[in-house]
N, C-alpha and C positions, 0 to 999 in steps of 0.2 A: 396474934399476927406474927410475933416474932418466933414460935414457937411454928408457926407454917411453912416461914422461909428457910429455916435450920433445917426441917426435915425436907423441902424440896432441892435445898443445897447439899444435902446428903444423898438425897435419891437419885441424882443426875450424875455424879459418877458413877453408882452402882448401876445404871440403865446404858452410858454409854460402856461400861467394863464388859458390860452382857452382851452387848449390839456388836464392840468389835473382836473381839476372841483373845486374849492376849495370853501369853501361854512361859513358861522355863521352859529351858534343855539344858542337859550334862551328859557328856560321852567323852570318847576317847580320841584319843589323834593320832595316827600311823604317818607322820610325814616325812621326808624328806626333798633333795634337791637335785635336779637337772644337770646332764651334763659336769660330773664331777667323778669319774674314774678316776685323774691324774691320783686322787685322795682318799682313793676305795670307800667314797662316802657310803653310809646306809641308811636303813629307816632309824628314828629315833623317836622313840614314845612319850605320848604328851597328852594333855588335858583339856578341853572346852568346858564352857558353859556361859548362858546368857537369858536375853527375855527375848521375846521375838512377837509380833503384834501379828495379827491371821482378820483382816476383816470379814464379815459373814458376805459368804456368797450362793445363790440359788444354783447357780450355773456350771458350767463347767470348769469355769477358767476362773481363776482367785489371786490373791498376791500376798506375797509375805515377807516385811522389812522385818531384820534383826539386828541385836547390837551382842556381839559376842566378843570372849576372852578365850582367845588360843593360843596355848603355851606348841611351840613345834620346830623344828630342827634340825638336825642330822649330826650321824656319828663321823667321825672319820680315820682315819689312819696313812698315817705318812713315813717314811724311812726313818725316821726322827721322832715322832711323835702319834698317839693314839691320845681319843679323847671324845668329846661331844660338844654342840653348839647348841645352844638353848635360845628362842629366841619368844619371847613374847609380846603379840599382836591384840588391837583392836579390830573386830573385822565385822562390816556394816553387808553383809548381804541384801540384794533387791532380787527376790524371787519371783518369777509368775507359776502358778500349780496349777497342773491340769489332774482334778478329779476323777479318776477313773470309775471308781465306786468312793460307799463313803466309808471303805475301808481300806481306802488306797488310791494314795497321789503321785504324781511327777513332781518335781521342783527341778526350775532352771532359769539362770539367770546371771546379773555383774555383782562383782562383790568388791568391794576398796579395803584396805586394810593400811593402820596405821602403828608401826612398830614402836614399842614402851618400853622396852630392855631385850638387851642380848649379854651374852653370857659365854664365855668356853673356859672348859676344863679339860685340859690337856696333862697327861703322864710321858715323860722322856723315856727314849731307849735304856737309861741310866736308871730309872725307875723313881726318878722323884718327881711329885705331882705339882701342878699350879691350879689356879684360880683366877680367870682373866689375867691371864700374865702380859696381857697388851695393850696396858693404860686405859684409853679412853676409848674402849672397842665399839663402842656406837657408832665412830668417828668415820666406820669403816662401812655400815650398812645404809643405805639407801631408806630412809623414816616411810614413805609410801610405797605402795605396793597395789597391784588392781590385776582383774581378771577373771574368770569366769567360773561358776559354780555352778553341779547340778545334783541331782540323788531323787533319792520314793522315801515316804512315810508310807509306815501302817498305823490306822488308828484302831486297835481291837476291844476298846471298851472305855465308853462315856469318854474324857478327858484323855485318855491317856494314848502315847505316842511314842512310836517306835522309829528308826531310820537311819541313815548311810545316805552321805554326801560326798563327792570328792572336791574337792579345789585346785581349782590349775590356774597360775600366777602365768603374767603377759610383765611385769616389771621384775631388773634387774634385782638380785637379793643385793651385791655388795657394788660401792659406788667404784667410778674410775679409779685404776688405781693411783693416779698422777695425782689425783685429787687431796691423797692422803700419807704419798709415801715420797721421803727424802731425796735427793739424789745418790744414787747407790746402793738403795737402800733391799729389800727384799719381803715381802710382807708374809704376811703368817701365815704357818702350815695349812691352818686350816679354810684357808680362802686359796679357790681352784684359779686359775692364769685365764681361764675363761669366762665368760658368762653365766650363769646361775639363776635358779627360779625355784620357787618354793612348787610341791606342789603335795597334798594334804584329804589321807581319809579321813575323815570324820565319824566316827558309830556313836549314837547320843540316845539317848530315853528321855521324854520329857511329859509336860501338862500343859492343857490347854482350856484356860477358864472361859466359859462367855458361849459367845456367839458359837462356835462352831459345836459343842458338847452337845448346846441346846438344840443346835439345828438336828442335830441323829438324831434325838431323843423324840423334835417334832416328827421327824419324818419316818420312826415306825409307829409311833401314836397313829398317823395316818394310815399306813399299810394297813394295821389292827382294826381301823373302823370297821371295813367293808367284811370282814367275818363274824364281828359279833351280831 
Protein backbone atom coordinates (compact mmCIF):
# COMPACT_ATOMS: atom_id res chain seq x y z
CA UNK A 1 0.00 0.00 0.00
CA UNK A 2 2.68 2.35 0.80
CA UNK A 3 4.61 1.40 -1.91
CA UNK A 4 1.17 2.59 -4.25
CA UNK A 5 0.81 6.00 -2.71
CA UNK A 6 4.87 6.85 -3.26
CA UNK A 7 4.38 5.99 -6.73
CA UNK A 8 1.01 7.90 -7.32
CA UNK A 9 2.67 10.87 -5.32
CA UNK A 10 5.30 10.79 -7.89
CA UNK A 11 3.10 10.42 -10.94
CA UNK A 12 0.78 13.37 -10.28
CA UNK A 13 3.59 15.89 -10.76
CA UNK A 14 4.76 14.24 -13.65
CA UNK A 15 1.09 14.13 -15.27
CA UNK A 16 0.23 17.78 -14.25
CA UNK A 17 4.29 18.77 -15.68
CA UNK A 18 2.77 17.13 -18.96
CA UNK A 19 -0.93 18.68 -18.88
CA UNK A 20 0.63 22.25 -18.31
CA UNK A 21 3.61 22.94 -20.58
CA UNK A 22 6.28 24.68 -18.57
CA UNK A 23 9.08 25.80 -20.40
CA UNK A 24 13.17 28.08 -19.86
CA UNK A 25 14.18 31.02 -21.88
CA UNK A 26 17.51 32.89 -22.24
CA UNK A 27 18.23 35.82 -24.67
CA UNK A 28 19.43 39.05 -24.87
CA UNK A 29 18.23 42.51 -23.98
CA UNK A 30 18.84 45.74 -26.39
CA UNK A 31 17.26 48.35 -23.87
CA UNK A 32 17.21 51.57 -23.10
CA UNK A 33 15.09 54.89 -22.07
CA UNK A 34 12.60 57.59 -23.23
CA UNK A 35 12.92 60.91 -23.65
CA UNK A 36 16.63 61.31 -22.63
CA UNK A 37 18.55 63.55 -25.28
CA UNK A 38 19.57 66.11 -22.66
CA UNK A 39 22.21 62.87 -21.85
CA UNK A 40 22.66 61.47 -25.49
CA UNK A 41 21.48 58.32 -23.76
CA UNK A 42 21.69 55.01 -25.95
CA UNK A 43 20.99 51.32 -26.13
CA UNK A 44 22.87 49.31 -23.57
CA UNK A 45 23.21 45.58 -23.57
CA UNK A 46 21.81 43.07 -21.30
CA UNK A 47 20.62 39.64 -20.40
CA UNK A 48 17.34 37.72 -19.62
CA UNK A 49 16.34 34.51 -18.65
CA UNK A 50 13.60 32.69 -16.65
CA UNK A 51 10.66 29.86 -16.46
CA UNK A 52 7.58 30.65 -17.95
CA UNK A 53 4.37 28.26 -17.59
CA UNK A 54 2.25 27.73 -21.32
CA UNK A 55 -1.02 25.81 -20.27
CA UNK A 56 -2.28 23.27 -23.09
CA UNK A 57 -4.60 24.77 -25.41
CA UNK A 58 -6.81 23.09 -28.46
CA UNK A 59 -7.62 26.56 -29.55
CA UNK A 60 -6.61 29.40 -30.82
CA UNK A 61 -6.06 31.58 -28.04
CA UNK A 62 -3.74 30.38 -25.03
CA UNK A 63 -1.84 32.29 -22.11
CA UNK A 64 1.41 32.53 -20.70
CA UNK A 65 2.55 33.67 -17.09
CA UNK A 66 6.39 34.21 -16.71
CA UNK A 67 8.72 35.06 -14.04
CA UNK A 68 11.99 36.53 -15.44
CA UNK A 69 15.39 38.15 -14.72
CA UNK A 70 16.35 41.21 -16.84
CA UNK A 71 19.57 42.78 -16.45
CA UNK A 72 18.81 46.42 -18.80
CA UNK A 73 19.65 50.02 -18.99
CA UNK A 74 21.19 52.67 -20.77
CA UNK A 75 24.59 54.30 -21.77
CA UNK A 76 24.89 57.90 -21.36
CA UNK A 77 27.12 60.90 -21.93
CA UNK A 78 27.10 64.24 -20.44
CA UNK A 79 29.63 67.36 -20.79
CA UNK A 80 31.14 65.89 -17.56
CA UNK A 81 30.71 62.50 -17.69
CA UNK A 82 30.41 59.15 -19.97
CA UNK A 83 29.22 55.90 -18.62
CA UNK A 84 26.44 53.27 -18.08
CA UNK A 85 23.43 52.33 -15.96
CA UNK A 86 22.68 48.92 -15.20
CA UNK A 87 19.59 48.13 -13.70
CA UNK A 88 18.23 44.83 -12.71
CA UNK A 89 14.57 43.61 -12.76
CA UNK A 90 12.13 41.08 -11.80
CA UNK A 91 9.65 40.99 -14.46
CA UNK A 92 6.26 38.87 -14.15
CA UNK A 93 4.70 38.97 -17.75
CA UNK A 94 0.64 37.93 -18.31
CA UNK A 95 0.51 37.08 -21.84
CA UNK A 96 -2.47 35.98 -24.08
CA UNK A 97 -1.10 34.09 -27.68
CA UNK A 98 -2.85 33.87 -30.43
CA UNK A 99 -1.72 30.59 -32.38
CA UNK A 100 -1.37 31.25 -35.83
CA UNK A 101 -0.17 27.75 -36.77
CA UNK A 102 1.63 25.49 -34.57
CA UNK A 103 4.69 26.90 -35.75
CA UNK A 104 3.85 30.32 -34.98
CA UNK A 105 2.33 32.63 -32.26
CA UNK A 106 1.49 36.20 -31.20
CA UNK A 107 2.11 37.05 -27.55
CA UNK A 108 0.49 40.22 -26.13
CA UNK A 109 -0.21 41.48 -22.92
CA UNK A 110 0.74 43.47 -19.05
CA UNK A 111 3.79 42.82 -17.53
CA UNK A 112 4.87 44.34 -13.80
CA UNK A 113 8.32 44.52 -13.05
CA UNK A 114 10.04 44.93 -9.71
CA UNK A 115 13.61 46.41 -9.48
CA UNK A 116 16.58 44.41 -7.36
CA UNK A 117 19.71 46.52 -8.12
CA UNK A 118 20.90 49.38 -9.99
CA UNK A 119 24.17 50.22 -10.81
CA UNK A 120 26.26 53.34 -12.72
CA UNK A 121 29.57 53.45 -13.74
CA UNK A 122 30.62 56.68 -14.75
CA UNK A 123 34.42 57.94 -16.31
CA UNK A 124 35.06 62.04 -15.93
CA UNK A 125 36.27 64.35 -18.47
CA UNK A 126 39.53 64.02 -16.30
CA UNK A 127 39.62 60.39 -17.02
CA UNK A 128 39.20 58.79 -13.81
CA UNK A 129 36.47 56.13 -13.35
CA UNK A 130 33.94 55.49 -10.50
CA UNK A 131 31.68 52.86 -9.39
CA UNK A 132 28.33 54.01 -8.01
CA UNK A 133 29.72 57.08 -7.01
CA UNK A 134 26.32 58.17 -5.57
CA UNK A 135 25.85 56.36 -2.22
CA UNK A 136 22.73 54.71 -2.03
CA UNK A 137 21.57 54.88 -5.76
CA UNK A 138 18.56 52.89 -5.38
CA UNK A 139 17.32 55.80 -3.28
CA UNK A 140 16.88 57.50 -6.66
CA UNK A 141 14.77 54.76 -8.79
CA UNK A 142 11.19 54.16 -8.59
CA UNK A 143 11.26 49.81 -7.03
CA UNK A 144 7.88 49.27 -9.46
CA UNK A 145 7.58 49.53 -12.85
CA UNK A 146 4.38 48.07 -15.13
CA UNK A 147 3.40 48.18 -18.71
CA UNK A 148 2.73 46.48 -21.76
CA UNK A 149 4.56 43.59 -23.70
CA UNK A 150 4.18 42.07 -27.03
CA UNK A 151 6.43 39.78 -29.72
CA UNK A 152 5.83 36.07 -32.00
CA UNK A 153 7.50 32.61 -31.12
CA UNK A 154 8.62 30.09 -33.68
CA UNK A 155 8.43 26.76 -32.42
CA UNK A 156 10.41 24.71 -35.35
CA UNK A 157 10.98 21.39 -33.60
CA UNK A 158 9.42 19.29 -30.62
CA UNK A 159 10.19 21.58 -27.50
CA UNK A 160 12.25 24.04 -28.73
CA UNK A 161 11.50 27.88 -29.27
CA UNK A 162 12.56 30.75 -30.74
CA UNK A 163 11.41 34.69 -30.33
CA UNK A 164 11.49 38.59 -29.90
CA UNK A 165 9.57 40.52 -27.60
CA UNK A 166 9.50 44.21 -27.03
CA UNK A 167 8.50 45.95 -23.59
CA UNK A 168 7.28 49.34 -23.18
CA UNK A 169 7.27 50.67 -19.53
CA UNK A 170 3.85 53.07 -18.55
CA UNK A 171 5.97 53.93 -15.04
CA UNK A 172 8.46 56.52 -14.25
CA UNK A 173 12.20 54.95 -14.14
CA UNK A 174 13.45 57.52 -11.47
CA UNK A 175 11.43 58.89 -8.53
CA UNK A 176 10.57 62.89 -7.94
CA UNK A 177 13.45 64.49 -7.66
CA UNK A 178 12.37 66.47 -4.33
CA UNK A 179 11.95 63.17 -3.02
CA UNK A 180 15.66 62.55 -2.89
CA UNK A 181 17.63 65.70 -3.37
CA UNK A 182 18.85 68.54 -0.73
CA UNK A 183 18.04 71.89 -1.10
CA UNK A 184 20.45 73.08 -3.55
CA UNK A 185 21.43 70.54 -4.43
CA UNK A 186 21.77 68.87 -8.13
CA UNK A 187 21.39 65.35 -8.93
CA UNK A 188 23.41 63.03 -11.11
CA UNK A 189 24.46 63.19 -14.63
CA UNK A 190 23.03 60.55 -15.37
CA UNK A 191 19.29 60.98 -14.56
CA UNK A 192 17.53 63.36 -17.36
CA UNK A 193 15.37 66.67 -15.66
CA UNK A 194 12.62 64.84 -17.18
CA UNK A 195 10.52 61.95 -17.19
CA UNK A 196 11.92 58.48 -18.20
CA UNK A 197 10.72 54.96 -19.12
CA UNK A 198 12.34 51.81 -19.67
CA UNK A 199 11.67 50.45 -22.79
CA UNK A 200 13.18 46.80 -23.80
CA UNK A 201 13.94 44.11 -26.85
CA UNK A 202 14.12 41.03 -25.90
CA UNK A 203 15.74 38.06 -28.58
CA UNK A 204 15.59 34.72 -26.20
CA UNK A 205 15.82 30.80 -27.40
CA UNK A 206 14.08 28.57 -24.97
CA UNK A 207 12.22 24.92 -24.14
CA UNK A 208 9.11 23.98 -23.56
CA UNK A 209 8.45 20.64 -21.54
CA UNK A 210 4.83 19.15 -21.31
CA UNK A 211 1.74 19.90 -22.65
CA UNK A 212 2.43 21.93 -25.74
CA UNK A 213 5.63 19.52 -27.19
CA UNK A 214 3.04 16.71 -26.79
CA UNK A 215 0.28 18.48 -28.22
CA UNK A 216 2.44 18.87 -32.12
CA UNK A 217 3.65 15.62 -31.57
CA UNK A 218 -0.31 14.50 -31.18
CA UNK A 219 -1.46 16.40 -33.83
CA UNK A 220 0.82 15.13 -36.82
CA UNK A 221 0.32 11.58 -35.40
CA UNK A 222 -3.30 12.52 -36.45
CA UNK A 223 -2.53 14.14 -40.00
CA UNK A 224 -0.39 10.67 -40.43
CA UNK A 225 -3.45 8.51 -39.82
CA UNK A 226 -5.62 9.14 -42.83
CA UNK A 227 -2.58 8.20 -45.45
CA UNK A 228 -1.52 5.09 -44.12
Amino acid sequence: MRKILLLLTLMVPVILFAQLGIGIKAGINLANITNASEINASHQSGFMGGLFLAPHTQGIFGYRTEILFSRQGYSYESNTNTGNVNLDYILLPQLTEIHISKYFSLQFGVQLAFLINAKADSTTSSGSSSSNPYGKIMDYYNKFDYGFAGGFEVHPFKGLLVGARYNISLGDLYKDPSSYMTSGGAPPSFIPSVDVKNNVLQIFAGWIFGGASKSKKKEQQQQQQPQQ
